[in-house]
C-alpha positions in Angstrom: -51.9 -48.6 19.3 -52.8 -50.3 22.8 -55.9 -48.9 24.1 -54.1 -48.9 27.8 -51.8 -46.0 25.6 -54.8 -43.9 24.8 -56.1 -41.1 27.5 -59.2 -38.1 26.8 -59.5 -35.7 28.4 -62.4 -33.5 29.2 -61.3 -30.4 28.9 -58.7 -28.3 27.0 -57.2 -27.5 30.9 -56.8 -31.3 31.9 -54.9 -31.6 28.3 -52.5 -29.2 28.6 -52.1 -30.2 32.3 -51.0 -33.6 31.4 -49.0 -32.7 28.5 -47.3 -30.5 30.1 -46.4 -32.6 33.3 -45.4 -35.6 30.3 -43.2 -33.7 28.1 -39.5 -33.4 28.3 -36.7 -31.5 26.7 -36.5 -32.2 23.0 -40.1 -33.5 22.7 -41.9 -32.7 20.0 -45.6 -32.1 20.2 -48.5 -32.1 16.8 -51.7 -30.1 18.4 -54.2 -31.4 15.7 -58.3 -31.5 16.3 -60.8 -29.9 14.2 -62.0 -26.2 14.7 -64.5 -27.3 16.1 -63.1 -28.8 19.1 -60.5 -25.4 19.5 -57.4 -27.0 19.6 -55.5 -23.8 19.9 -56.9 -23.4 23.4 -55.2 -26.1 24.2 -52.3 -25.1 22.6 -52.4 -21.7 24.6 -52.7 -23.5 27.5 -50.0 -26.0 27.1 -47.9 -22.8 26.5 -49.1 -21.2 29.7 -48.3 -24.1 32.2 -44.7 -25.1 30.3 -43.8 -21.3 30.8 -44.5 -22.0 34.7 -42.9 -24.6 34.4 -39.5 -23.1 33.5 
């Protein structure tokens, strides 16, 4: 993979912010991180801002 198609993001918020604004109908998204790093907030969050979305 190309570095110039690689992002991070800071925070759970600014991922699920992009993701959602990114994904379109028929996507399919893999949410995978440690425990550690919480990944289902960002999941949560994702959900949140594609529900507002609709």
């Amino acid at each position: 993979m190309d570095a110039k198609d690689c992002r991070h993001f800071d925070t759970h918020d600014d991922l699920a912010r992009a993701l959602a604004a990114a994904v379109k109908p028929g996507d399919v998204l893999l949410f995978k991180g440690s425990r550690g790093m919480k990944m289902e907030n960002a999941l949560e969050m994702f959900r949140e801002k594609t529900a507002e979305k609709a």
